[in-house]
Steps between C-alpha positions, in 0.01 A plus 500: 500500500809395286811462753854649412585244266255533281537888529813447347400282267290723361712802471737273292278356279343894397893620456540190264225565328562853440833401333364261323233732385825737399690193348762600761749208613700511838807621310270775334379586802844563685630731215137698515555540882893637460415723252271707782774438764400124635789300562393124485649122372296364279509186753372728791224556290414182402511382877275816621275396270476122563454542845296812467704670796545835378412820630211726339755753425661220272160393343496902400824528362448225297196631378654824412800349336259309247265786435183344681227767531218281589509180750222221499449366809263198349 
């Protein structure tokens, strides 16, 4: 069984790939998240997602902010 880190690993790598998917950047990404009421730096952002320490409620506002109706998991 995969321990924490890689856990978080793997969170991070499906948000990046969703954005990438979108052909969202980080800077993208923090306008998409203000404009439904998100306040983040585009630096807090980049960290959360290098170190893939965010919370799921983060992953999902994310998600919403870019439009992403589907997820792959693979």
């Amino acid at each position: 069984m995969p321990d924490q880190t890689e856990w978080e690993t793997q969170a991070a790598n499906i948000l990046k790939a969703e954005l990438k998917r979108k052909g969202v950047t980080y800077a993208q990404l923090v306008e998409k998240l203000g404009a439904i009421g998100i306040s983040e730096k585009e630096v807090n952002v980049r960290n959360k997602l290098s170190r893939g320490k965010f919370s799921a409620a983060f992953m999902l506002q994310c998600l919403t902010a870019i439009g992403a109706t589907d997820l792959r998991l693979d």
